[in-house]
Biopython code that builds the backbone (N, CA, C, O; Angstrom):
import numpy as np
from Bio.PDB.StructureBuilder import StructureBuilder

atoms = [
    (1, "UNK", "N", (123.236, 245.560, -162.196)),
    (1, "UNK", "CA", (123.697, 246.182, -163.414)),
    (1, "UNK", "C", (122.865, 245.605, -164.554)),
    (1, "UNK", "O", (122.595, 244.411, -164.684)),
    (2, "UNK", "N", (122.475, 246.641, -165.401)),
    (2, "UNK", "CA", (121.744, 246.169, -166.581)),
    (2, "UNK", "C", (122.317, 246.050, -167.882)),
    (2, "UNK", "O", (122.754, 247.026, -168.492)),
    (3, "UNK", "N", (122.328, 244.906, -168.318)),
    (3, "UNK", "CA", (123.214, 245.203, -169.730)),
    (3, "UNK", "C", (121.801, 244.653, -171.193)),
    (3, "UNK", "O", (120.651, 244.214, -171.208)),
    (4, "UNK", "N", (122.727, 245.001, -172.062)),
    (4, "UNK", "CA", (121.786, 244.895, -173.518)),
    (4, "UNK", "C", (121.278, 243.001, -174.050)),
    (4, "UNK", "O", (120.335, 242.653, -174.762)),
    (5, "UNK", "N", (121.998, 242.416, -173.580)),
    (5, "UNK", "CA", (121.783, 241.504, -173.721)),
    (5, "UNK", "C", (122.031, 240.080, -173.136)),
    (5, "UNK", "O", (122.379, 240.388, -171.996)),
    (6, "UNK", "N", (122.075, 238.703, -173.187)),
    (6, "UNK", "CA", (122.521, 237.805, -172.761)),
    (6, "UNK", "C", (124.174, 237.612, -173.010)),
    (6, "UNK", "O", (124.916, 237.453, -172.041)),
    (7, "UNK", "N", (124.647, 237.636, -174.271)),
    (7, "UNK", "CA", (125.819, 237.703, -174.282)),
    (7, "UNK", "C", (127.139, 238.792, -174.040)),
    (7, "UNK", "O", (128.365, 238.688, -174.027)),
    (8, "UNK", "N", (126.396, 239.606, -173.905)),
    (8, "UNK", "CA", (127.300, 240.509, -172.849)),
    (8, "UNK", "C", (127.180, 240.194, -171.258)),
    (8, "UNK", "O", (128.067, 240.230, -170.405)),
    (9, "UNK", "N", (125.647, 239.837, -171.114)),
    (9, "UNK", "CA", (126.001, 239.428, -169.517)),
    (9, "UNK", "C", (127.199, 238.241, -169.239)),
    (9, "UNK", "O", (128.066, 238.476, -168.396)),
    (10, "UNK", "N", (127.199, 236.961, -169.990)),
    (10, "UNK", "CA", (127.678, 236.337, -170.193)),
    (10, "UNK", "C", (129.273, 236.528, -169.766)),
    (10, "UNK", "O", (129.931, 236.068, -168.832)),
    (11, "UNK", "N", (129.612, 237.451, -170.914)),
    (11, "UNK", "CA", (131.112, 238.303, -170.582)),
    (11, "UNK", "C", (131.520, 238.994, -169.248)),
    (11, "UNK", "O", (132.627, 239.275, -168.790)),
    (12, "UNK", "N", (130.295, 239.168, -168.792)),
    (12, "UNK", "CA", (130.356, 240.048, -167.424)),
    (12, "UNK", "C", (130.541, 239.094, -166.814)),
    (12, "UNK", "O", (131.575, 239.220, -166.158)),
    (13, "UNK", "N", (129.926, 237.874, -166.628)),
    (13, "UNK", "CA", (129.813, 237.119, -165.883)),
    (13, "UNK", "C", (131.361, 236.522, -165.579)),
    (13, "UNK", "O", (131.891, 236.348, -164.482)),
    (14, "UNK", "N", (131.812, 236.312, -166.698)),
    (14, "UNK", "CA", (133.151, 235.739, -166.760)),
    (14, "UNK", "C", (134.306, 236.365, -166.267)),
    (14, "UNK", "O", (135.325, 235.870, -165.788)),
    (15, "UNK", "N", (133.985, 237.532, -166.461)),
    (15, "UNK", "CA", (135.051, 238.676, -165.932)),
    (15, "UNK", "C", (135.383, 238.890, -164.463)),
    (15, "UNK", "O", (136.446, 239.201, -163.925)),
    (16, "UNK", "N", (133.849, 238.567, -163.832)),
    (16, "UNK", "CA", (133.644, 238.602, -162.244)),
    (16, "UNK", "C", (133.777, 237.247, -161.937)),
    (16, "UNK", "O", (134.062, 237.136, -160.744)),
    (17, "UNK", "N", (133.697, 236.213, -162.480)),
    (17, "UNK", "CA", (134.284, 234.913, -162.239)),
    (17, "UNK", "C", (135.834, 234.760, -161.953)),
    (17, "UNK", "O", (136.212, 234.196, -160.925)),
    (18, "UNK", "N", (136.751, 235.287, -162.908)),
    (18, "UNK", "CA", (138.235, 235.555, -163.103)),
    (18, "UNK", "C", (138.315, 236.234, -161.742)),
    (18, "UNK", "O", (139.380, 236.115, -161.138)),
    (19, "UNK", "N", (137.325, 236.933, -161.178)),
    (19, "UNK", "CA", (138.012, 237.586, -159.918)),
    (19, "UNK", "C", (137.331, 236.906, -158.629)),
    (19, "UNK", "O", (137.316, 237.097, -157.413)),
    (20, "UNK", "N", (136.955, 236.296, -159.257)),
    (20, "UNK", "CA", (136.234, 234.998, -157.317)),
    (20, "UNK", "C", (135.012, 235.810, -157.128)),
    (20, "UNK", "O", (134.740, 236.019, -155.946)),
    (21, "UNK", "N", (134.079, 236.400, -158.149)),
    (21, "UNK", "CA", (132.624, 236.726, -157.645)),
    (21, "UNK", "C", (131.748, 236.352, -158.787)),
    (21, "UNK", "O", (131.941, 236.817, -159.910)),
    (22, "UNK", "N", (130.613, 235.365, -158.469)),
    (22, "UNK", "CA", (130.107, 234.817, -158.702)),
    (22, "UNK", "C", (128.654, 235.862, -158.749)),
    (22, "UNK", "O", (128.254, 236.422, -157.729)),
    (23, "UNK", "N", (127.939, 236.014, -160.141)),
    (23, "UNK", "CA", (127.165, 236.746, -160.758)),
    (23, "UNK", "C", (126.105, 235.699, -161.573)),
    (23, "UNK", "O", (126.527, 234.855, -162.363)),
    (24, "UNK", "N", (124.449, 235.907, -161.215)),
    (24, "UNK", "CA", (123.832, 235.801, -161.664)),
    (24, "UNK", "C", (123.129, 236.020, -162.563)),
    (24, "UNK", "O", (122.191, 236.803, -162.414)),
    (25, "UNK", "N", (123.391, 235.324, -163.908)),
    (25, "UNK", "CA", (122.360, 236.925, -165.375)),
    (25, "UNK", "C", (120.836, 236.701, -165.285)),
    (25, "UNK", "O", (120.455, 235.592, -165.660)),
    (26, "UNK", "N", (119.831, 237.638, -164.815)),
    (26, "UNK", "CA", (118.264, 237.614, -164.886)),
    (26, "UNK", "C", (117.456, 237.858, -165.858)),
    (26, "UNK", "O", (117.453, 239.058, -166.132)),
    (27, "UNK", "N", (116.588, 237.071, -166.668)),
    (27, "UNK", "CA", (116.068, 237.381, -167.582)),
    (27, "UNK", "C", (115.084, 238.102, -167.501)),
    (27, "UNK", "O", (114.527, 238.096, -166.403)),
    (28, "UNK", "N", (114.482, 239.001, -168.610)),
    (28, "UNK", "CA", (113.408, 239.659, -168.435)),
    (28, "UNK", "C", (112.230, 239.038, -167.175)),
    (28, "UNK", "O", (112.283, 237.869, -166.793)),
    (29, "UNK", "N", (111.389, 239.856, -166.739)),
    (29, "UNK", "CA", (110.619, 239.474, -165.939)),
    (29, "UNK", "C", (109.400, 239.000, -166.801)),
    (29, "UNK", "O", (109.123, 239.667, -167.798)),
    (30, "UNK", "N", (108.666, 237.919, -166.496)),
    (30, "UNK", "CA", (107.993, 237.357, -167.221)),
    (30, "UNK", "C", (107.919, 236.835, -168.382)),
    (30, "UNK", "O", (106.896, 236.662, -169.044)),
    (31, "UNK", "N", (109.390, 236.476, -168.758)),
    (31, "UNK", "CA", (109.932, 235.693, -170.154)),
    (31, "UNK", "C", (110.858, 234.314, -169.282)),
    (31, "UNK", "O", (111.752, 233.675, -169.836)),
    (32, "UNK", "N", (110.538, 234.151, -168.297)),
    (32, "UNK", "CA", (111.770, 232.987, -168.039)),
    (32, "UNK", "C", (112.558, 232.430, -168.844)),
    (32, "UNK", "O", (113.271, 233.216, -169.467)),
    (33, "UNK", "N", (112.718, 231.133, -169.104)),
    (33, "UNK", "CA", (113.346, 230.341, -170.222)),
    (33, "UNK", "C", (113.426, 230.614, -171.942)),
    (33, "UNK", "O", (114.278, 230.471, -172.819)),
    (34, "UNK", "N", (111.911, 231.126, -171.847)),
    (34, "UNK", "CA", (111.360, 231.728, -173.032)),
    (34, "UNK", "C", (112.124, 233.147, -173.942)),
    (34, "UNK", "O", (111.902, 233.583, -175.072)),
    (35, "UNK", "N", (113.265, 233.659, -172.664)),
    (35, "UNK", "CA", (113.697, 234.657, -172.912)),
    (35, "UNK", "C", (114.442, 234.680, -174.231)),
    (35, "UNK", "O", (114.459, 233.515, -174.629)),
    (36, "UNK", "N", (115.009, 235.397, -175.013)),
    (36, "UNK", "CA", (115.802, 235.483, -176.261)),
    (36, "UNK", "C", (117.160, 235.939, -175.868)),
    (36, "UNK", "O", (117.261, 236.871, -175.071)),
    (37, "UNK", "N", (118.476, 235.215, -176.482)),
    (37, "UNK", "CA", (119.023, 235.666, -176.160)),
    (37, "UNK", "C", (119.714, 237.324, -176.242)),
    (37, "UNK", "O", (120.671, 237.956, -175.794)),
    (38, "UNK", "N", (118.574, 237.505, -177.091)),
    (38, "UNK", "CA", (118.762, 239.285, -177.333)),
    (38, "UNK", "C", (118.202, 240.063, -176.625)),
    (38, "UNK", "O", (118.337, 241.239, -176.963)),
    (39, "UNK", "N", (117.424, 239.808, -175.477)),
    (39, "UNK", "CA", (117.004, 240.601, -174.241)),
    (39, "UNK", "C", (117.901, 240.833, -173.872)),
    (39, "UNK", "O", (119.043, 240.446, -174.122)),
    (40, "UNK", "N", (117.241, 241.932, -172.802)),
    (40, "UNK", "CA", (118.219, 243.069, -171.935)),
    (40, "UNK", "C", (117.970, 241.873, -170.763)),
    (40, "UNK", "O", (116.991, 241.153, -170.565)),
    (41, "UNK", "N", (119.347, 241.974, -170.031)),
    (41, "UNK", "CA", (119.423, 240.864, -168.775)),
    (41, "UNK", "C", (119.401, 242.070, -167.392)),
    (41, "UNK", "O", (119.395, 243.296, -167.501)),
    (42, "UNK", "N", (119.392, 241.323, -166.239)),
    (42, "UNK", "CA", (120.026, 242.095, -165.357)),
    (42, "UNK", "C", (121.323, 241.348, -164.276)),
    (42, "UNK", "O", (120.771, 240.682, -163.400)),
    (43, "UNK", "N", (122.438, 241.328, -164.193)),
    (43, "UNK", "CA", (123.159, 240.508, -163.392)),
    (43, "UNK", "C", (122.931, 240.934, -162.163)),
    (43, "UNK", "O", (122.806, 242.098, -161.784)),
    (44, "UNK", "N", (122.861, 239.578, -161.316)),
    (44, "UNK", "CA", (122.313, 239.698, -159.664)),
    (44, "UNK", "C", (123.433, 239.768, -159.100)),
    (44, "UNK", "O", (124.265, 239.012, -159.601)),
    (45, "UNK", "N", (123.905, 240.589, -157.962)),
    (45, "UNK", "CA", (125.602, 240.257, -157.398)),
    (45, "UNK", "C", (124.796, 239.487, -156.000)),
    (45, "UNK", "O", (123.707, 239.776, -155.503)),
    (46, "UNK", "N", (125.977, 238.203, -155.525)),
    (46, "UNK", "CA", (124.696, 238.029, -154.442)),
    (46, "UNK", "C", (125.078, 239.092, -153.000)),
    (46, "UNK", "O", (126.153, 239.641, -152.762)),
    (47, "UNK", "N", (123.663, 239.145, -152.102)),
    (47, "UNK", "CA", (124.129, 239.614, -151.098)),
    (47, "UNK", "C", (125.457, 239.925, -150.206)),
    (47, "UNK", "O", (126.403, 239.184, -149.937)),
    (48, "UNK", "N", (125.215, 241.204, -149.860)),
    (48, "UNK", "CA", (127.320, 241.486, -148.929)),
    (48, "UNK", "C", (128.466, 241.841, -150.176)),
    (48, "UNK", "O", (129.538, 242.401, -149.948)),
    (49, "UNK", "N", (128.081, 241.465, -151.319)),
    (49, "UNK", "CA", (129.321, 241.137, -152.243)),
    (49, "UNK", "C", (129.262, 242.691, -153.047)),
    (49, "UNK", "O", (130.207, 242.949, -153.792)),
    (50, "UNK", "N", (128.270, 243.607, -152.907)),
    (50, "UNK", "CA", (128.287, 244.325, -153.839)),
    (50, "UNK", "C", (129.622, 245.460, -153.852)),
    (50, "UNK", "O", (129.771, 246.378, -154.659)),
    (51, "UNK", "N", (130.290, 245.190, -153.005)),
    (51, "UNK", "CA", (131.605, 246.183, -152.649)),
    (51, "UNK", "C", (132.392, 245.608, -153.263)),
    (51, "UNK", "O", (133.395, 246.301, -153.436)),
    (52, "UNK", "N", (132.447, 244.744, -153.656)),
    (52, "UNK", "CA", (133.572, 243.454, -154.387)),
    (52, "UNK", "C", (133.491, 243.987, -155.928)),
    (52, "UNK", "O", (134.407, 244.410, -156.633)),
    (53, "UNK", "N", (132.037, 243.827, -156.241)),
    (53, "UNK", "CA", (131.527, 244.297, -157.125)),
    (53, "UNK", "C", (131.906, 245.907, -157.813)),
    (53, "UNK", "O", (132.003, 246.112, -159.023)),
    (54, "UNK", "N", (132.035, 246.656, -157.043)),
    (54, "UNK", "CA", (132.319, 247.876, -156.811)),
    (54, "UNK", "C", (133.502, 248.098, -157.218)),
    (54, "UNK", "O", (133.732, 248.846, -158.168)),
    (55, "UNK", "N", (134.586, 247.359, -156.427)),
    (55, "UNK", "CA", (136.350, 247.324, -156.319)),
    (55, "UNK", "C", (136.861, 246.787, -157.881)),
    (55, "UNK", "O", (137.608, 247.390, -158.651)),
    (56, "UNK", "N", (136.118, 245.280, -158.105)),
    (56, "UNK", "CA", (136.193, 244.969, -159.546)),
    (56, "UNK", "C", (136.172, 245.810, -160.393)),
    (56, "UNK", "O", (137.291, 245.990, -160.872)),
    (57, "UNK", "N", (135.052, 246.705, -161.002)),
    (57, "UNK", "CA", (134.614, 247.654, -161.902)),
    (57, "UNK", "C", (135.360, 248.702, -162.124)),
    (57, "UNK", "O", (135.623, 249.228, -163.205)),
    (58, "UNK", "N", (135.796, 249.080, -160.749)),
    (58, "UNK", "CA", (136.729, 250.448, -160.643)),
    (58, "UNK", "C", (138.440, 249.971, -161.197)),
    (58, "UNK", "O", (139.323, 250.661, -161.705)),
    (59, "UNK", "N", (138.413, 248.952, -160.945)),
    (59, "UNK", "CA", (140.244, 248.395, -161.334)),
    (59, "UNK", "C", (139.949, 248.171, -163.163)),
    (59, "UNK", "O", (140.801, 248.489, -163.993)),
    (60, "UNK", "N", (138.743, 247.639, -163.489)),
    (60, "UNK", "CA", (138.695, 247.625, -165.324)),
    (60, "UNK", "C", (138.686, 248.844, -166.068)),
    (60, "UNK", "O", (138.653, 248.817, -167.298)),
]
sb = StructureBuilder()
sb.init_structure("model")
sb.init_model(0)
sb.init_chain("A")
sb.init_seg("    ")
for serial, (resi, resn, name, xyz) in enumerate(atoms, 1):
    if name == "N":
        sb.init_residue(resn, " ", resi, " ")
    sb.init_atom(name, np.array(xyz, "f"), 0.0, 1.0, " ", f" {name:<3s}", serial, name[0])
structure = sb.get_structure()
């Protein structure tokens, strides 16, 4: 999932935390650390989990 920025991933992140799935936010490609937090992120779901992912989204 792609969102607008770091601090919305952030929120995402937390939201899928509250439900026992654990989400990675990715920064632009080729900005690592360097990234701003006003880049567009992408959250990683990890492998197997994306149905979890799925079930979450649909209940918000």
């Amino acid at each position: 999932m792609t969102v607008p920025n770091a601090y919305i991933a952030e929120t995402w992140c937390e939201i899928f935390a509250a439900e026992g799935l654990r989400l990675t936010p990715i920064p632009p490609i080729g900005h690592g650390e360097d990234a701003s937090m006003w880049d567009e992120r992408v959250l990683h779901v990890p492998s197997g989990k994306a149905h979890v992912a799925r079930e979450i989204l649909r209940k918000i």
